[in-house]
NUKE-97331 format. One line per field, with one value per atom (N, C-alpha, C): residue number from 1; atom name; x negated, y, z negated. Coordinates in Angstrom, 1 decimal, decimal comma. Layout:
<sites>
num NUM ...
atome CA ...
px X ...
py Y ...
pz Z ...
</sites>
This chain:
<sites>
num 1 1 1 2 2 2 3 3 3 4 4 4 5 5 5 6 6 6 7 7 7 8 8 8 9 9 9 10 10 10 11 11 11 12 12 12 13 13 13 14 14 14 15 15 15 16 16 16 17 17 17 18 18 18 19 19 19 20 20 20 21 21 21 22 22 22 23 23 23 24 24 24 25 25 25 26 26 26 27 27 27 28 28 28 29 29 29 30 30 30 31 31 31 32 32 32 33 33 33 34 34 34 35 35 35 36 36 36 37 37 37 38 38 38 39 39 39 40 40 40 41 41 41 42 42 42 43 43 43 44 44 44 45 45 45 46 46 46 47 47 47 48 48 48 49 49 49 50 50 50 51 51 51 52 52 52 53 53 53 54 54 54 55 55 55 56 56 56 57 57 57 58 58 58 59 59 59 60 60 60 61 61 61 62 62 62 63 63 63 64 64 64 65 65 65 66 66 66 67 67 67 68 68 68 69 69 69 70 70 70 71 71 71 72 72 72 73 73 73 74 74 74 75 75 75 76 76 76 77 77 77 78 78 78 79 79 79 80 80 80 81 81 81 82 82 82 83 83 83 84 84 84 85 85 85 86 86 86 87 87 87 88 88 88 89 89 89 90 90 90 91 91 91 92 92 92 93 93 93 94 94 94 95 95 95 96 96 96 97 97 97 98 98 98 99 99 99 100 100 100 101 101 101 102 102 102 103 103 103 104 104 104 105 105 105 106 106 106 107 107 107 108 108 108 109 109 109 110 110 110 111 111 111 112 112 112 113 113 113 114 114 114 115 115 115 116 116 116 117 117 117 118 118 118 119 119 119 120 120 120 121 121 121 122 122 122 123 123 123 124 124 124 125 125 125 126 126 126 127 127 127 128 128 128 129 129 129 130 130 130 131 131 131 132 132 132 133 133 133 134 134 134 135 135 135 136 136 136 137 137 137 138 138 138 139 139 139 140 140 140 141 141 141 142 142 142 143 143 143 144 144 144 145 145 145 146 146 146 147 147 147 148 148 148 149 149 149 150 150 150 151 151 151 152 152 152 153 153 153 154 154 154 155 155 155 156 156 156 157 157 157 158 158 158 159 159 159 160 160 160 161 161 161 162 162 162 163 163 163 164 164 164 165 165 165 166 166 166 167 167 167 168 168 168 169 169 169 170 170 170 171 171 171 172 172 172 173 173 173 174 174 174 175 175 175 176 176 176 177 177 177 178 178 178 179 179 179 180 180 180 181 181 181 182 182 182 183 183 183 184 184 184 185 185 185 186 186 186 187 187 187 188 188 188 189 189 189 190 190 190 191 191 191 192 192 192 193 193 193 194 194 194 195 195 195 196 196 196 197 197 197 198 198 198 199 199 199 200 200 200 201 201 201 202 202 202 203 203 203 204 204 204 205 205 205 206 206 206 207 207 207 208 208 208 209 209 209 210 210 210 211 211 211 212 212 212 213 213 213 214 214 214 215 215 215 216 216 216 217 217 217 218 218 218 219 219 219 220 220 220 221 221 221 222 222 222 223 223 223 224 224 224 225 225 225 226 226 226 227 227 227 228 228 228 229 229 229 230 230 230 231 231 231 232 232 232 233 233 233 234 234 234 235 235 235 236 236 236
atome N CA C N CA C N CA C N CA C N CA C N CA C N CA C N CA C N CA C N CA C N CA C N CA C N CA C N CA C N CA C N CA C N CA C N CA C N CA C N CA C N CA C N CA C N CA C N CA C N CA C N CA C N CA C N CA C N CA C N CA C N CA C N CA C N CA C N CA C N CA C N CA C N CA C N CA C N CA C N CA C N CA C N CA C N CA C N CA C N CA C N CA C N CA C N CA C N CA C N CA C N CA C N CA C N CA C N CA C N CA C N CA C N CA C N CA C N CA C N CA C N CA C N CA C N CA C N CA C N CA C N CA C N CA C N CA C N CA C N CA C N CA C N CA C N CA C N CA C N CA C N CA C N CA C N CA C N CA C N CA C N CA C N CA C N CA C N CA C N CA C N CA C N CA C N CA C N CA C N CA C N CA C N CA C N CA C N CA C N CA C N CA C N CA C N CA C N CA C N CA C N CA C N CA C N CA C N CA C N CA C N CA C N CA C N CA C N CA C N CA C N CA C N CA C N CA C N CA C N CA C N CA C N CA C N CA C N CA C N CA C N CA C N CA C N CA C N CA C N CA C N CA C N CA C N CA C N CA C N CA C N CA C N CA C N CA C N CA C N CA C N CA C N CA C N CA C N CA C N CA C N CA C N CA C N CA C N CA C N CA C N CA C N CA C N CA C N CA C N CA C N CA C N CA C N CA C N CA C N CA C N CA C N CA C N CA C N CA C N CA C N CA C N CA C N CA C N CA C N CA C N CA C N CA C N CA C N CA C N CA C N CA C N CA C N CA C N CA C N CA C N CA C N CA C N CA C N CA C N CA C N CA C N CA C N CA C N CA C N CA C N CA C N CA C N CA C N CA C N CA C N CA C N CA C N CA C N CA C N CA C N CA C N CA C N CA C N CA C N CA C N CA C N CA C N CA C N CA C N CA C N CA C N CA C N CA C N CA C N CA C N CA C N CA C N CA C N CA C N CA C N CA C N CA C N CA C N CA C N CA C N CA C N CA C N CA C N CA C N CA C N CA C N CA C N CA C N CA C N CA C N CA C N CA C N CA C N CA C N CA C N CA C
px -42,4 -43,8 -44,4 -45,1 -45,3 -47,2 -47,5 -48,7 -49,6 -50,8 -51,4 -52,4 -52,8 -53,6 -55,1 -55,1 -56,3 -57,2 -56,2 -56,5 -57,2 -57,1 -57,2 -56,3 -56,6 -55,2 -54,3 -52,8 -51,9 -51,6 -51,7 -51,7 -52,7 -54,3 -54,9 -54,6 -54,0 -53,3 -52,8 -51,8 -50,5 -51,1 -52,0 -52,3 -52,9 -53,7 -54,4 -53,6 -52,1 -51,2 -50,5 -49,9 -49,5 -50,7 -52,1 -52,7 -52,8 -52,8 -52,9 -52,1 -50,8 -49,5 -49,6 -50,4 -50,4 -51,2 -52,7 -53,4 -52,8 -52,0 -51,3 -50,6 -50,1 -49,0 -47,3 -47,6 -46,3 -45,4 -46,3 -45,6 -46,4 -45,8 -46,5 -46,4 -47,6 -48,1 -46,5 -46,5 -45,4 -44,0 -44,0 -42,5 -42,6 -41,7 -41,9 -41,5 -42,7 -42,9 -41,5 -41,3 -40,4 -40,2 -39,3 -39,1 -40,1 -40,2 -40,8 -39,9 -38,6 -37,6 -37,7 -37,6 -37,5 -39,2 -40,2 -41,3 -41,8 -41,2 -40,8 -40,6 -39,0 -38,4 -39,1 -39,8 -40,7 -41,2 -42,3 -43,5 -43,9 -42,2 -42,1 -43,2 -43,0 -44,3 -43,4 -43,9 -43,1 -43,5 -42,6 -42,8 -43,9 -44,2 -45,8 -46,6 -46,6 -47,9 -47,5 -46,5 -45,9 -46,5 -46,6 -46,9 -48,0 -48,6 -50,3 -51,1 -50,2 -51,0 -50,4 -49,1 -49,4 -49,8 -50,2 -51,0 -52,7 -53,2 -54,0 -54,2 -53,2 -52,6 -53,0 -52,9 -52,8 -53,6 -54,4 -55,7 -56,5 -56,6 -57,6 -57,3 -55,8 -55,3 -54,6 -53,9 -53,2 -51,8 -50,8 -49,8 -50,1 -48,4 -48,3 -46,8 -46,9 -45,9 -44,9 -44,1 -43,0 -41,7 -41,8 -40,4 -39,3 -38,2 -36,8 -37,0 -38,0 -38,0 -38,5 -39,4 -40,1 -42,2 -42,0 -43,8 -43,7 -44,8 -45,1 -46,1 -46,5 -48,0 -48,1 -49,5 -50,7 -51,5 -52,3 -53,4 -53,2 -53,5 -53,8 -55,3 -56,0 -57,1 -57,7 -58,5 -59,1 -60,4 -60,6 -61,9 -60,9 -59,8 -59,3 -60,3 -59,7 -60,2 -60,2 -61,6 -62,5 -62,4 -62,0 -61,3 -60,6 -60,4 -59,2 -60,2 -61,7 -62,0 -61,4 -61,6 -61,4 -62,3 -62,2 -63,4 -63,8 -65,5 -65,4 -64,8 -64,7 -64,1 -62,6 -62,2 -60,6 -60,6 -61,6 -61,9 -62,0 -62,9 -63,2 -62,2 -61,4 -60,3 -59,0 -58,5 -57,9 -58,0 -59,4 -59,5 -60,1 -59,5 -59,2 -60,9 -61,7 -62,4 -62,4 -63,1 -62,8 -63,7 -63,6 -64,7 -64,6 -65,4 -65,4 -66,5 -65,9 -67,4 -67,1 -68,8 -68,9 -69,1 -70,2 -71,0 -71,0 -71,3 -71,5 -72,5 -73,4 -74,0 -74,5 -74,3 -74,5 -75,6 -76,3 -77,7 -78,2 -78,7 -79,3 -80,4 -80,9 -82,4 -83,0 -84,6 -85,6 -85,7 -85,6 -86,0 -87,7 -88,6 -89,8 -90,8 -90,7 -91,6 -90,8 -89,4 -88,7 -88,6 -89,5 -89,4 -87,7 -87,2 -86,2 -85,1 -85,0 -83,9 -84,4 -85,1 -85,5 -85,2 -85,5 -85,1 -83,6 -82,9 -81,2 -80,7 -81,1 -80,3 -81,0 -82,2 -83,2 -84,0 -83,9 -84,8 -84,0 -82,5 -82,1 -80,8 -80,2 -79,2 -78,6 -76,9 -76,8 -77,1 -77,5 -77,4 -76,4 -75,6 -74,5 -75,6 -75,7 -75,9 -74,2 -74,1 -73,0 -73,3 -72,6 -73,4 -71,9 -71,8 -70,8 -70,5 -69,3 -69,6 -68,9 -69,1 -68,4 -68,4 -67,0 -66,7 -67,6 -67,7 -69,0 -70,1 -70,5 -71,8 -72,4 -73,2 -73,7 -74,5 -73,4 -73,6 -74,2 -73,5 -74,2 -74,7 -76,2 -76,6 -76,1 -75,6 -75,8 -76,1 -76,6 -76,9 -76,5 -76,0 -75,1 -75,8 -76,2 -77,1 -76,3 -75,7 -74,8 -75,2 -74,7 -75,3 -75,0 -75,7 -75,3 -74,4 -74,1 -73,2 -71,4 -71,8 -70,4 -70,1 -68,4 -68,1 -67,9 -68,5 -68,6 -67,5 -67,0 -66,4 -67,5 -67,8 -68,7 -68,6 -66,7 -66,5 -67,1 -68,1 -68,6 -67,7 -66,6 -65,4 -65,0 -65,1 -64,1 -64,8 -65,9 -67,0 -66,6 -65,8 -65,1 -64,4 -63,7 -62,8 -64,0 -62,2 -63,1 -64,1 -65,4 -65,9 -65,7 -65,1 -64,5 -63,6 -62,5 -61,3 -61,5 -62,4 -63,0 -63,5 -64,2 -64,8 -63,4 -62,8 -61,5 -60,8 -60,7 -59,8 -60,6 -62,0 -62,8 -62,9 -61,6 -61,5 -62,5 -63,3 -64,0 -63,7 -63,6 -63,0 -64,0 -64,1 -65,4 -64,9 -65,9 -65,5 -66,4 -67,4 -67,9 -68,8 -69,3 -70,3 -71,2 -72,3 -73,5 -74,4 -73,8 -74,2 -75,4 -76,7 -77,9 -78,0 -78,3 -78,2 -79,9 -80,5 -81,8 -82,2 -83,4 -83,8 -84,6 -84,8 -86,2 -86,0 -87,1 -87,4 -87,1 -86,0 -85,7 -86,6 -86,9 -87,3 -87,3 -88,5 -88,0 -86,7 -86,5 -85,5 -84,2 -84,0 -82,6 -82,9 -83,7 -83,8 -83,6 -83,8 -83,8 -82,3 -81,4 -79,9 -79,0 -79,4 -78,9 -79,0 -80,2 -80,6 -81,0 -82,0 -82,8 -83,9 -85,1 -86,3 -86,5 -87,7 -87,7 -88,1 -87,1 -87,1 -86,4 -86,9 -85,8 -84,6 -83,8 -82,0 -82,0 -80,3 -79,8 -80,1 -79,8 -79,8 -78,9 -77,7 -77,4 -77,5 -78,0 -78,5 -76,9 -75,9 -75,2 -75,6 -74,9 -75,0 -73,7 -72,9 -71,8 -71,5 -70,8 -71,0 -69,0 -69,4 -67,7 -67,8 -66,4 -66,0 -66,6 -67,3 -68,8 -69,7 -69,7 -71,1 -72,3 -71,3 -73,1 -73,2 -74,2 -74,4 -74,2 -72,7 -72,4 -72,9 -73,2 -73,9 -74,5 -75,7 -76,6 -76,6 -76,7 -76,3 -77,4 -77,8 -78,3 -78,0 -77,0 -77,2 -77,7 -77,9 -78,4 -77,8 -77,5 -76,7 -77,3 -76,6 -77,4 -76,6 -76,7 -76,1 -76,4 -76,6 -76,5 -76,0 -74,9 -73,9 -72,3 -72,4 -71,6 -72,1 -72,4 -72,7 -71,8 -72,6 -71,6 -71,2 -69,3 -68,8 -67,9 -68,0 -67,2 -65,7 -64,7 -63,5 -63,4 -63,1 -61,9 -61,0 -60,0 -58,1 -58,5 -58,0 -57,9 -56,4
py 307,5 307,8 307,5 308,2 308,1 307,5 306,8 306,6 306,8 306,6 306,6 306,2 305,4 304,7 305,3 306,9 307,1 307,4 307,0 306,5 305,4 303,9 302,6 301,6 300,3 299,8 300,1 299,7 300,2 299,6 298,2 297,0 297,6 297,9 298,2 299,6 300,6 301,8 301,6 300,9 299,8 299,4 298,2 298,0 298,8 299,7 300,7 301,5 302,1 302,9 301,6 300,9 299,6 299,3 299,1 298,9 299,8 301,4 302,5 302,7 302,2 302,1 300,8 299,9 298,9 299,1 299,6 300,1 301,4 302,6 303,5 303,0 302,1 301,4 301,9 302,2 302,4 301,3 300,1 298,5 297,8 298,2 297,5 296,1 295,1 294,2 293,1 292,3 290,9 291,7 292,8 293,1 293,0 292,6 292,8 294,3 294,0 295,0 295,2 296,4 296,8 295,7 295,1 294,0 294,2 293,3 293,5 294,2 294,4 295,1 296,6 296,6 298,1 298,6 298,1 298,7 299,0 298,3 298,2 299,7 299,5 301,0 302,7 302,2 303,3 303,5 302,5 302,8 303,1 302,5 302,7 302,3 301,2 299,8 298,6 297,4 296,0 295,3 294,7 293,5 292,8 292,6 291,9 292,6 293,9 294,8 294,9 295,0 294,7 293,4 292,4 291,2 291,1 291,6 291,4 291,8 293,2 293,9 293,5 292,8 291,8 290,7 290,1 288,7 289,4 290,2 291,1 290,8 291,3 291,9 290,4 289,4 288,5 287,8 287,5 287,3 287,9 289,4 289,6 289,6 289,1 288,5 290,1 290,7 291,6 291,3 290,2 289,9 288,5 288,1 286,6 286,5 286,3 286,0 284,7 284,4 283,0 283,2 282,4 282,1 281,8 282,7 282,8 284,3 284,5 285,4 286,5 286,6 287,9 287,9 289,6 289,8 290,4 289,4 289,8 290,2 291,4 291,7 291,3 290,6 290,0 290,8 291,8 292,8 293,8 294,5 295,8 296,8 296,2 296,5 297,4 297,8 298,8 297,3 296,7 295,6 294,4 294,0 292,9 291,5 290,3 288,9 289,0 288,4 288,3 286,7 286,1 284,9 284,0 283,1 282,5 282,2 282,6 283,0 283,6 283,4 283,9 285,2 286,4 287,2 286,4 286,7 285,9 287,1 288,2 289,1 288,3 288,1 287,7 286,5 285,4 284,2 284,1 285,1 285,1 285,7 286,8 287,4 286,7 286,0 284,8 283,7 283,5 282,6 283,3 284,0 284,8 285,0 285,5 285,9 287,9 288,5 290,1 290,2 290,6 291,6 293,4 293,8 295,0 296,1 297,3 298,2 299,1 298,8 299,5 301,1 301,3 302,3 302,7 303,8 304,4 305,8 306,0 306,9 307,4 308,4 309,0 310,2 309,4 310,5 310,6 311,8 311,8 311,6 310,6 310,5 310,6 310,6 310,7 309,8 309,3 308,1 307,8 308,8 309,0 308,0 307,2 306,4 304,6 304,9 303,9 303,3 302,8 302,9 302,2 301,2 300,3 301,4 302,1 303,5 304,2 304,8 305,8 305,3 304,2 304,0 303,7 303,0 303,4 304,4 305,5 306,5 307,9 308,3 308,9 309,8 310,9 311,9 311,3 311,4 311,5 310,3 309,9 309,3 309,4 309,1 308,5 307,4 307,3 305,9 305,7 305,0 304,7 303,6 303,7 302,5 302,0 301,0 300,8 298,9 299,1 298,0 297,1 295,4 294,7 294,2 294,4 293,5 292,4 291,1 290,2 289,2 289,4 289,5 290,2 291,1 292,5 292,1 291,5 291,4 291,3 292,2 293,2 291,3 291,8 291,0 291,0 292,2 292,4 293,7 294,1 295,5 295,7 296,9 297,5 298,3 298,7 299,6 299,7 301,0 301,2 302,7 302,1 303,1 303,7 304,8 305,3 306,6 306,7 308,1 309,1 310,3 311,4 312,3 311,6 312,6 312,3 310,9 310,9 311,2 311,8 312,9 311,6 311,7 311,2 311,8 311,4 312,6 312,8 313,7 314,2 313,8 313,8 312,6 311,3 310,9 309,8 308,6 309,0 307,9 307,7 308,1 307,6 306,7 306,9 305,4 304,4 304,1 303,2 302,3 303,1 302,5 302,0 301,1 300,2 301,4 300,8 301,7 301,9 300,7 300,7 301,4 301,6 302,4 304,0 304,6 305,2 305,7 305,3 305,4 305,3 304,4 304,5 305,8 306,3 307,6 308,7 308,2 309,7 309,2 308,1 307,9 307,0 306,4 305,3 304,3 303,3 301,8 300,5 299,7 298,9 297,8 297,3 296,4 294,9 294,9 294,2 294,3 292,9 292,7 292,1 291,7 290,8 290,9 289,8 289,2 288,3 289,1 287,6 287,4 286,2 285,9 285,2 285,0 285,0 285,0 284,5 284,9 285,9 286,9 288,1 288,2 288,8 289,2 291,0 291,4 292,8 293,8 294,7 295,9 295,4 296,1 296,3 296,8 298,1 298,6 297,7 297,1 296,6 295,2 294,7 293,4 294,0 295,3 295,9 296,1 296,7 297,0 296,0 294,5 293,8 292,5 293,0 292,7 291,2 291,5 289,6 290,2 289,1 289,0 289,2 289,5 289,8 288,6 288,2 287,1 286,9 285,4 285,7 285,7 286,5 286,5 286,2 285,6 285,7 287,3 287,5 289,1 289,1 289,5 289,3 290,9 291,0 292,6 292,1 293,3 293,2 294,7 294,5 295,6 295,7 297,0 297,3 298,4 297,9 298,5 299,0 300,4 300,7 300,3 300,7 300,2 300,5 301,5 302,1 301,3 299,8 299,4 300,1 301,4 302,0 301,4 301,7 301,4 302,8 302,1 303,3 302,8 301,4 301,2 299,6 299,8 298,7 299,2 297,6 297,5 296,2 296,0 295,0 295,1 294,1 293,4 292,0 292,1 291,1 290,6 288,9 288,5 287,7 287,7 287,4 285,9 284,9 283,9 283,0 283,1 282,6 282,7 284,0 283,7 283,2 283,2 283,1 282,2 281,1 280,7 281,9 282,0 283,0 281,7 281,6 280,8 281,6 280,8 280,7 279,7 280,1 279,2 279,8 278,3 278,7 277,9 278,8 277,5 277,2 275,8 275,0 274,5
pz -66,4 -66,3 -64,9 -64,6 -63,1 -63,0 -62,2 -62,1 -60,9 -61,2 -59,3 -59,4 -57,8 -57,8 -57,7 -57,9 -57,7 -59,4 -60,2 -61,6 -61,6 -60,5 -60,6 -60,1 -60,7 -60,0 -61,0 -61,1 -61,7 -62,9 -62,5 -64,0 -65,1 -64,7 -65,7 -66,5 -66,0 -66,4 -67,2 -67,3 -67,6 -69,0 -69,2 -69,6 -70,8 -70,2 -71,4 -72,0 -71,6 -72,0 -73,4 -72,9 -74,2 -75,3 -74,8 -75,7 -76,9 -76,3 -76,9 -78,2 -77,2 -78,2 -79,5 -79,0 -80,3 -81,2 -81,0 -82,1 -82,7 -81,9 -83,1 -83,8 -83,4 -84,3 -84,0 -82,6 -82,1 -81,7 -81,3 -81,4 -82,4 -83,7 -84,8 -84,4 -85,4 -85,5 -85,9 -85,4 -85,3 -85,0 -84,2 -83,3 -81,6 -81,4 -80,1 -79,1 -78,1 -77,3 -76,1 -75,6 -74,6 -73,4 -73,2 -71,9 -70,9 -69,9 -68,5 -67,6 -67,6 -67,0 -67,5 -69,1 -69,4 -69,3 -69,1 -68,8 -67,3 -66,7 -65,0 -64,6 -65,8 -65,1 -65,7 -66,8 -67,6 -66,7 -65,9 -65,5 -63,5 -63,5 -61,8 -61,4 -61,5 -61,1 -60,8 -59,9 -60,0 -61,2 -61,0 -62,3 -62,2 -60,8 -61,1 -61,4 -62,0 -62,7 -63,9 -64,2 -65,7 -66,1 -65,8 -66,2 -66,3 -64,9 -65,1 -66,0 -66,2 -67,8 -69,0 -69,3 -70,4 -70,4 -69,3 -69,2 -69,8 -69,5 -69,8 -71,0 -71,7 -73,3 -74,0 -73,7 -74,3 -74,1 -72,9 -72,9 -74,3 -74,0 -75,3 -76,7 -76,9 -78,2 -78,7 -77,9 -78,8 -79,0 -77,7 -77,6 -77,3 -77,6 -77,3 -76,5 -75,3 -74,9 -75,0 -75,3 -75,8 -74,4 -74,1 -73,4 -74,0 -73,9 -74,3 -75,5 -76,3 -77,0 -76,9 -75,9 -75,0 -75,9 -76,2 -76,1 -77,3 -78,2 -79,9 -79,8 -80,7 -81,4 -82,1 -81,8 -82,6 -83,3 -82,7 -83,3 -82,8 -83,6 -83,8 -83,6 -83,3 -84,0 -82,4 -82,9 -81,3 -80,7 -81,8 -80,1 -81,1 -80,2 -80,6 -80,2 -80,4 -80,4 -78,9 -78,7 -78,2 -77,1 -77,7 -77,3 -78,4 -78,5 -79,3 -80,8 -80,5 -82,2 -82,9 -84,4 -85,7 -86,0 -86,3 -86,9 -87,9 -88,9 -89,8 -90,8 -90,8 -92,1 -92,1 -91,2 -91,4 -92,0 -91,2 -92,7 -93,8 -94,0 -95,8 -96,3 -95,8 -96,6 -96,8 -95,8 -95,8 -96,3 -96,7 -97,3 -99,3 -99,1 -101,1 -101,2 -100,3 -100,8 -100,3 -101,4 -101,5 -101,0 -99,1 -98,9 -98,5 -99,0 -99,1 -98,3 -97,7 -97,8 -98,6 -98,9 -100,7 -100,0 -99,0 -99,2 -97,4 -97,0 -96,0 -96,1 -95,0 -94,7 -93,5 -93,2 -91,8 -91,7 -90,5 -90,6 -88,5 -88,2 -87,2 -87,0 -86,3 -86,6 -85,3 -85,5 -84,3 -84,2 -82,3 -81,9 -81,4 -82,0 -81,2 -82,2 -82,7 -83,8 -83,1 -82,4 -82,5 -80,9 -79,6 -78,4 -78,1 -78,4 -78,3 -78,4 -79,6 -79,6 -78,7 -78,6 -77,3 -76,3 -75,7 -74,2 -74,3 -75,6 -75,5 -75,9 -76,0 -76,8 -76,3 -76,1 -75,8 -77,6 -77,4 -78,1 -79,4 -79,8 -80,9 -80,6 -81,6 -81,9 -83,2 -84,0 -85,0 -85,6 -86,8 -87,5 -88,4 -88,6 -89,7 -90,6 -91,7 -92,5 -93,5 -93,8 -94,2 -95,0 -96,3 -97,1 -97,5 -96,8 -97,3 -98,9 -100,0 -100,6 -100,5 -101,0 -101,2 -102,4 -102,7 -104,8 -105,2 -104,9 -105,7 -105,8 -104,8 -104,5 -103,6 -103,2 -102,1 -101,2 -99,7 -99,2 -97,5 -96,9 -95,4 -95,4 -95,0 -94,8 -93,2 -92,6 -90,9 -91,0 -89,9 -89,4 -87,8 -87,6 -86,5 -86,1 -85,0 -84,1 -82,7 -82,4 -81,4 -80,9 -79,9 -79,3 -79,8 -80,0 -80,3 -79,9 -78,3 -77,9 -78,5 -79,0 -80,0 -80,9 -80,8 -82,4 -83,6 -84,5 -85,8 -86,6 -87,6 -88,7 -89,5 -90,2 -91,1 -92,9 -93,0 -94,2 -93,8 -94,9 -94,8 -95,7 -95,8 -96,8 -95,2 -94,4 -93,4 -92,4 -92,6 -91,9 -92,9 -93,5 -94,4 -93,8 -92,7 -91,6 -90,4 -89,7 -88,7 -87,7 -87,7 -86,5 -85,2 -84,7 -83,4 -83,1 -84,5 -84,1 -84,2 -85,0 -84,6 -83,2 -83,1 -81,5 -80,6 -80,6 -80,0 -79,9 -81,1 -81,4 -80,8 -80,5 -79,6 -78,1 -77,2 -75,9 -76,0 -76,3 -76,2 -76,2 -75,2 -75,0 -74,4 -75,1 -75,0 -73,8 -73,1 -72,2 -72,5 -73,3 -73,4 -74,4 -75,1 -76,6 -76,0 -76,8 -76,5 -78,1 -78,9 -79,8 -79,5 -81,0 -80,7 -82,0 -82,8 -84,2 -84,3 -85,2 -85,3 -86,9 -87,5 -88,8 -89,1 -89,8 -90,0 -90,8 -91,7 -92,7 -93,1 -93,4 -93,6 -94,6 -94,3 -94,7 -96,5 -97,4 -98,8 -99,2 -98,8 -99,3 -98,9 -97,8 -97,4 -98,4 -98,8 -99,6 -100,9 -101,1 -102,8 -102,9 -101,5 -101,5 -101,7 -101,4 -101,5 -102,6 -103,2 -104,6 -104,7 -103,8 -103,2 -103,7 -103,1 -102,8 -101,5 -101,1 -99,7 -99,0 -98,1 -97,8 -96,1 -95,9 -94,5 -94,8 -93,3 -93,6 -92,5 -92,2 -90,9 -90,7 -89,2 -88,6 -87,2 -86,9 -86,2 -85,1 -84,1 -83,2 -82,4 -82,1 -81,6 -80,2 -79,0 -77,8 -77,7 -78,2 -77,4 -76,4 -75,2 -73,9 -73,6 -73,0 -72,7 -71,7 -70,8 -69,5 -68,3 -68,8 -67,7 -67,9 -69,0 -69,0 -69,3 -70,1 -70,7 -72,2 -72,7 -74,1 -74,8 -76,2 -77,3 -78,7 -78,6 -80,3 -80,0 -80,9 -81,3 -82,6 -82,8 -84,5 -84,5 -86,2 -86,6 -88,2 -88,4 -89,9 -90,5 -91,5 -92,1 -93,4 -93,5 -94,3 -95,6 -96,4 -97,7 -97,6 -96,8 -97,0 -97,9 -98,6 -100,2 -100,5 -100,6 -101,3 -100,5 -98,8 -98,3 -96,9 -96,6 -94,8 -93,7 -92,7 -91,6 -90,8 -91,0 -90,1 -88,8 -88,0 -86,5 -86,6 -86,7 -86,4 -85,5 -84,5 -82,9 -83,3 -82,9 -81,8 -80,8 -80,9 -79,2 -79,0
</sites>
């Protein structure tokens, strides 16, 4: 495979080609990936770009490199770990609790009542709403607000799936998040979906930005933590 530098530098090429490969599942999860020599000679690159884009790899937690036994997949996923955090969905499901999405819906809406969507999105955008449960009982509302100019599927069973990977599979690659967590008081209907009183919730507004640094979704859910605290595990 031939590369060039007017793509970028070569490592990150490199890089994005392997990563490609681990979320299709072409280096499934706990096998190891092609040597630093046989990817060398794929990629007609030196070994110090080979490395740099699995040092890469493993920084964002998709591989682990081991001395004497070469380079494992970790994840799969299209926005892997972030740093050596835990997601919390992987907490609670690891830790035997069933969480689920129950429900999905996709609508275009007007941003002209909404100034904050209008100045990120302009005239129009999507909204995904999509409802967590946990042990069947309705536990995170979102809402996922994204530009219009991205292709959606129109089956709403398949906003079931991760949304990231999604977005992934329409060339969309994120470079960065910007999580703010806070208390508010949610809408009737989102307190009627989740079958409270209307009350405060956590709410956590998330910004996610691709590698242009533009913005492809603002999201805001809110948690019924009553029946669950939202926790953070790190490794050190």
């Amino acid at each position: 495979m031939k590369l060039t530098l007017k793509k970028g530098p070569l490592y990150i090429q490199v890089q994005e080609i392997l990563k490609e490969r681990i979320i299709n599942g072409i280096y499934p999860k706990h096998t190891l990936i092609p040597s630093e020599p046989e990817l060398k000679e794929e990629f007609n690159v030196s070994l110090i770009t080979i490395r740099k884009a699995v040092e890469q790899l493993a920084l964002q937690g998709y591989v682990e490199k081991r001395s004497g036994i070469g380079t494992t997949v970790l994840d799969n996923h299209a926005v892997s770990k972030l740093s050596k955090g835990q997601r919390f969905s992987e907490y609670l499901i690891n830790n035997g609790y069933d969480l689920k999405k129950e429900s999905a819906a996709l609508s275009l809406i007007n941003t002209e009542q909404d100034t904050l969507l209008a100045e990120y999105f302009g005239e129009e955008c999507y909204c995904i709403e999509r409802i967590y449960t946990l042990n069947s009982k309705p536990y995170i509302h979102f809402r996922h607000y994204i530009h219009k100019t991205v292709k959606l599927p129109n089956d709403t069973t398949s906003l079931l799936d991760s949304l990231y990977e999604i977005l992934f599979q329409q060339g969309i690659k994120f470079n960065r998040f910007k999580d703010e967590f806070g208390v508010e008081v949610p809408a009737k209907y989102i307190a009627d979906i989740l079958k409270i009183e209307q009350k405060p919730l956590m709410q956590r507004i998330r910004h996610s930005f691709d590698i242009d640094d533009r913005l492809i979704e603002y999201s805001i859910a809110y948690y019924n933590t009553d029946i669950h605290k939202y926790v953070v595990n790190f490794d050190v």
